[in-house]
C-alpha positions, 0 to 999 in steps of 0.5 A, spaced: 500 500 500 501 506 500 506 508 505 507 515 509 510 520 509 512 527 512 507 533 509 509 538 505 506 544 508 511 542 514 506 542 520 509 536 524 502 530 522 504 525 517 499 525 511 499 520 504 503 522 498 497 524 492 494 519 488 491 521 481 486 518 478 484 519 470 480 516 465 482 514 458 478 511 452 480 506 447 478 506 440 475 499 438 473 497 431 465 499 430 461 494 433 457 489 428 450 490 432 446 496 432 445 496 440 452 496 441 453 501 436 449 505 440 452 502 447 459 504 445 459 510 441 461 516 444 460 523 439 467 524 440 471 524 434 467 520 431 469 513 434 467 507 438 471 507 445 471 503 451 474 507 458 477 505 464 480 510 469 487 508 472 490 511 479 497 513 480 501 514 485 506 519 486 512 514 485 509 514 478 506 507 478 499 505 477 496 502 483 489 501 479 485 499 472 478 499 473 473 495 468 472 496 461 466 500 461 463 503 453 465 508 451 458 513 452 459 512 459 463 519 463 469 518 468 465 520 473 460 515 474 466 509 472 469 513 478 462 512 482 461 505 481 469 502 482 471 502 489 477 505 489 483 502 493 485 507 498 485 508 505 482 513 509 486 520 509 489 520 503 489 525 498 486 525 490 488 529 485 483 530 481 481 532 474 475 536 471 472 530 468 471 528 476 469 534 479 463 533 483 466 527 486 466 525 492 469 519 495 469 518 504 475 519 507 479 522 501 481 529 500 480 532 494 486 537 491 484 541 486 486 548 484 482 554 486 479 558 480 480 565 479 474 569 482 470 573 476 473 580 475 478 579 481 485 576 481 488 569 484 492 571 490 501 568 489 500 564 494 494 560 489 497 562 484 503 557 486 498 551 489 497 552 482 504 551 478 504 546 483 499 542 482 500 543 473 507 540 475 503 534 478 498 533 473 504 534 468 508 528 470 501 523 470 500 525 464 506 522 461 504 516 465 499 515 461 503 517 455 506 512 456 501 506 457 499 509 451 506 508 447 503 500 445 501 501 439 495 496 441 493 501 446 493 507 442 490 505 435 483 502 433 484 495 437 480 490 432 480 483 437 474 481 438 476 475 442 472 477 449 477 479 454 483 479 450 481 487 449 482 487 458 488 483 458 491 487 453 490 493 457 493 489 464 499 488 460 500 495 456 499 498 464 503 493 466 509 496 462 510 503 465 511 498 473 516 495 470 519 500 468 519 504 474 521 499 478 527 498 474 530 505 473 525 509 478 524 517 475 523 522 481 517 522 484 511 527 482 511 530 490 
């Protein structure tokens, strides 16, 4: 699991790292039956997608792929019915595709928008570059499942489960890397 670790604001409590979660869409080949066609399609350049949200630490590894969902389903409510894997005090960055979710014993972190007319203060103008920073580092995570090929264009298995299995494997990749040759930490 996660393991704590000495807060950033320097108060003298112990808080766990941040953990990021995000949703990510796979383009799949256009489904033979009508209801699945309808199922799938997203309205969205134009595709058939499936979606899973990942978690990731700030170690840069991924601790968690939910199931496959169809493409016309939001990340929020993919988010809604997966229990995530976290225990009571940690901390989620999340992005605005998760807005107004709300997970029990888990801090939200998200950056404080500029009121209307009126400008961000430096301190929160720093909490933002900060969290920019972090959100950075996920996104090149999740580039990173991406780099698969199988990942990144239209999947054509049909095979049942094998769509997932690659998936797991494609997300794997990323792990072994980090555990072989680990990048900084995104705190």
């Amino acid at each position: 699991a996660l393991a704590p670790h000495r807060s950033t604001r320097g108060d003298a409590g112990t808080c766990l790292p941040p953990v990021s979660h995000d949703g990510t869409a796979r383009r799949i080949e256009r489904p033979q039956d009508s209801a699945e066609q309808t199922r799938c399609y997203r309205g969205k350049k134009k595709c058939h997608p499936v979606n899973n949200v990942r978690l990731i630490n700030a170690a840069l590894r991924l601790l968690f792929l939910s199931d496959t969902y169809a493409g016309s389903t939001h990340d929020k409510r993919i988010a809604e019915a997966t229990p995530y894997p976290l225990p009571a005090g940690s901390r989620l960055l999340p992005d605005l595709g998760f807005l107004a979710l709300t997970l029990p014993q888990v801090e939200m972190i998200m950056p404080p928008k500029k009121p209307r007319g009126r400008k961000l203060t430096q301190a929160q103008q720093a909490a933002n570059r900060r969290l920019a920073r972090r959100r950075v580092r996920i996104a090149h995570v999740h580039r990173r499942v991406k780099r698969c090929r199988i990942v990144h264009e239209t999947d054509r298995l049909r095979k049942a489960g094998v769509r997932d299995l690659v998936m797991e494997v494609c997300c794997a990749l990323p792990n072994f890397r980090v555990r072989l040759t680990p990048w900084q930490p995104m705190v």
